[in-house]
LOMAR-791965 format. One record per residue (C-alpha): residue number from 1; x, y, z. Coordinates in Angstrom, 3 decimals. Last residue first. Layout:
<recs>
NUM | X | Y | Z
...
</recs>
This chain:
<recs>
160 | -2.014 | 21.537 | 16.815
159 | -4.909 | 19.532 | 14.909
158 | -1.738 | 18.458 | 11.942
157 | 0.359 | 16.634 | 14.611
156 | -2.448 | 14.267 | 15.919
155 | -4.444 | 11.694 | 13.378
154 | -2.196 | 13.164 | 10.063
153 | 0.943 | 13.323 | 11.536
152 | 0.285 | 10.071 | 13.555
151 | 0.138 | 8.654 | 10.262
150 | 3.099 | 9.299 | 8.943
149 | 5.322 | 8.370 | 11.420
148 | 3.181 | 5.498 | 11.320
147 | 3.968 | 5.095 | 7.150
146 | 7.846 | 5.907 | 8.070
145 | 8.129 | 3.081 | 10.694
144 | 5.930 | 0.298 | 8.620
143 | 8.253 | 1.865 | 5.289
142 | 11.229 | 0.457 | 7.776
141 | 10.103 | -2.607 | 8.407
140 | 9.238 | -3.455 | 4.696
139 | 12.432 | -1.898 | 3.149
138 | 14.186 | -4.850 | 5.866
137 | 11.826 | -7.439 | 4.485
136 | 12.744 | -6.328 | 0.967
135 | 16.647 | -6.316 | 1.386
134 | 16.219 | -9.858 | 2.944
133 | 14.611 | -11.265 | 0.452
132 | 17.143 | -10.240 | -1.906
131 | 18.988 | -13.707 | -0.918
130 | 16.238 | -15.243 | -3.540
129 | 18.279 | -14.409 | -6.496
128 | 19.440 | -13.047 | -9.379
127 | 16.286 | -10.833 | -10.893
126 | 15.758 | -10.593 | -7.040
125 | 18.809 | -8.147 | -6.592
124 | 17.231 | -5.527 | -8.549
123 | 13.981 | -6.093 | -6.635
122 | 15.868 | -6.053 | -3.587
121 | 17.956 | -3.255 | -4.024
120 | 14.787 | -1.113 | -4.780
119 | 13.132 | -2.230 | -1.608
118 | 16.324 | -1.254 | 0.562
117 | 16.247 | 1.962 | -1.218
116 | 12.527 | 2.958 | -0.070
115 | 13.249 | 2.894 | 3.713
114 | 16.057 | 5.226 | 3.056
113 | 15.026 | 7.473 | 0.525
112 | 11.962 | 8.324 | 2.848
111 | 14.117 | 8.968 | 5.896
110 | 16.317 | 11.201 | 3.738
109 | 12.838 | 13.084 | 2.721
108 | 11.753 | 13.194 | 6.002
107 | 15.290 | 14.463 | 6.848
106 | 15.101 | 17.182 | 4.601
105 | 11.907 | 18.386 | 5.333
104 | 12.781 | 18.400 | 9.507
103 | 15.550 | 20.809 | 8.181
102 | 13.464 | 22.927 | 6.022
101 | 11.645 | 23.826 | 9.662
100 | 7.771 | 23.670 | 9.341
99 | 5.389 | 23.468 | 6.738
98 | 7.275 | 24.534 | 3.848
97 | 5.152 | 24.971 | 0.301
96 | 7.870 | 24.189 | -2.886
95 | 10.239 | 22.356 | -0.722
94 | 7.193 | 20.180 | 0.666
93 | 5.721 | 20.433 | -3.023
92 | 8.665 | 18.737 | -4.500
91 | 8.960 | 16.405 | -1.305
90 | 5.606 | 14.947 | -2.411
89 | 6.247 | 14.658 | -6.093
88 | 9.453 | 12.655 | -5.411
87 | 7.223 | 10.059 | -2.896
86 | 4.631 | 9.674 | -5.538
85 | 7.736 | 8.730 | -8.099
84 | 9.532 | 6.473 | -5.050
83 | 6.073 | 4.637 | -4.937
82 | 5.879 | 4.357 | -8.578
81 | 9.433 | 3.016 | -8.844
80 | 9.072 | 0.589 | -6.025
79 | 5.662 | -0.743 | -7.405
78 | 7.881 | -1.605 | -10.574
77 | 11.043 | -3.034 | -8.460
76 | 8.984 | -5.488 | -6.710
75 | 6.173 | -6.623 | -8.813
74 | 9.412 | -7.362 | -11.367
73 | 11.455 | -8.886 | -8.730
72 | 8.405 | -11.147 | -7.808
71 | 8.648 | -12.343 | -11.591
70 | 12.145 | -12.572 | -11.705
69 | 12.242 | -14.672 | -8.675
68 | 9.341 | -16.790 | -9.977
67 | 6.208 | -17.159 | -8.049
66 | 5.570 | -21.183 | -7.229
65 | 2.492 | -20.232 | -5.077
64 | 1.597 | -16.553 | -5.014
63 | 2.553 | -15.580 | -1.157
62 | 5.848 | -13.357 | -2.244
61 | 3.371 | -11.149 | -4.762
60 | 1.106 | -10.260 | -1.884
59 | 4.159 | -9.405 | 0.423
58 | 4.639 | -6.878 | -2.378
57 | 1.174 | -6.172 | -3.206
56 | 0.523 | -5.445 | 0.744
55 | 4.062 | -3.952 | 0.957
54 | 3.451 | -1.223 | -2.278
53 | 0.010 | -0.557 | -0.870
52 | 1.744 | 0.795 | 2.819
51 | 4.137 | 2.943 | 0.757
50 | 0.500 | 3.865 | -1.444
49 | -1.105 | 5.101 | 1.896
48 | 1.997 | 7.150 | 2.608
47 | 2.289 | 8.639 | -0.609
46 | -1.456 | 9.535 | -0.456
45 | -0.997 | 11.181 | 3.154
44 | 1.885 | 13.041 | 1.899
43 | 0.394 | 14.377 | -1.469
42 | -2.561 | 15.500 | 0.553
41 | -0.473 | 17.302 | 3.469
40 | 1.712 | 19.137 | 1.095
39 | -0.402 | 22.152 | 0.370
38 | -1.465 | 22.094 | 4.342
37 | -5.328 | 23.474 | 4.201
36 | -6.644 | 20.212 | 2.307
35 | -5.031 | 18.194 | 5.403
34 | -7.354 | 20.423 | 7.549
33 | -10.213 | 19.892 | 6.546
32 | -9.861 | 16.415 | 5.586
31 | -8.664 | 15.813 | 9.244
30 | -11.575 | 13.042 | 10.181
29 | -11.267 | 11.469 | 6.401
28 | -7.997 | 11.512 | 6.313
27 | -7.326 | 9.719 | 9.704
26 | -9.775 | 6.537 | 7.996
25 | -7.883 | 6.819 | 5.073
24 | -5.045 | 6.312 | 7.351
23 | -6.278 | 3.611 | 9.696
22 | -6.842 | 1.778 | 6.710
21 | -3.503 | 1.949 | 5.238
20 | -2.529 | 0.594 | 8.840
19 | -4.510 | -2.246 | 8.135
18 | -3.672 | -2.846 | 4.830
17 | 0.486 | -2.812 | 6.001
16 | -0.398 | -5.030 | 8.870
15 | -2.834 | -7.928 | 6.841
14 | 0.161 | -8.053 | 4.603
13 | 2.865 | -7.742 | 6.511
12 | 1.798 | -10.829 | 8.839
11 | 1.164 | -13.199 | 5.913
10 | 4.522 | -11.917 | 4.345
9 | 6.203 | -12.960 | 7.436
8 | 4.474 | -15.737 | 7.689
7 | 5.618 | -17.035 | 3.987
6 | 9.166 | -15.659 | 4.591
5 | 10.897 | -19.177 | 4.009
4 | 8.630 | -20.309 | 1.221
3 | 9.711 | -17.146 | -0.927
2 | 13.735 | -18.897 | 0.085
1 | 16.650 | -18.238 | 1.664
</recs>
């Protein structure tokens, strides 16, 4: 498999993962009130948004004519990192402030390990070859399932 091979499905992630990140600033900005209220609602919602960053630069990076493997296993594997680093910082202060159940904590967190390790793998593997592709497009579905997860928490969950 090939960069060329996933070109629409980059072009589709893309637009999807800003537009989504857009719905979430946009979600922020109704509930500011009340995100500011939940100590881990801020770190959350800018985790989230950056999840949804890391497939627009990724799926960016995978539309840049002629990009190298190593080179879009680089922009892979870096905005992984600082995504996984937000991510760390954000269940630090859900186990540091609980809102909710510590059970429903530790499977967000699980959840968030697992759409982000599929990413990792894939810029690892990338350094090697294109065949990581398919670890990446699989981190991207599942970050689109976390990130609306996400987001309805911040539109509906947090006014109840």
């Amino acid at each position: 498999m090939s960069v060329d091979a996933l070109e629409s499905f980059f072009v589709a992630t893309v637009g999807a993962g800003a537009a989504l990140a857009g719905l979430i600033i946009v979600a922020m900005s109704v509930n500011v009130a009340m995100i500011i209220k939940i100590k881990s609602m801020p770190s959350r919602a800018g985790a989230t948004i950056a999840s949804l960053l890391l497939i627009v630069i990724v799926g960016a990076a995978g539309l840049i004519p002629g990009i190298s493997n190593m080179a879009f296993g680089g922009v892979t594997l870096a905005f992984t990192l600082v995504v996984a680093a937000l991510y760390w910082r954000t269940s630090v202060i859900g186990f540091k402030y609980p809102n909710g159940h510590l059970r429903e904590h530790i499977l967000r967190v699980a959840f968030t390990v697992l759409q982000l390790l599929p990413m990792f793998i894939g810029g690892v593997l990338a350094f090697g070859t294109w065949e990581a592709l398919s670890w990446v497009a699989a981190g991207f579905l599942l970050t689109f399932a976390g990130a609306t997860r996400n987001a309805w928490v911040l539109l509906v969950e947090i006014l109840r």
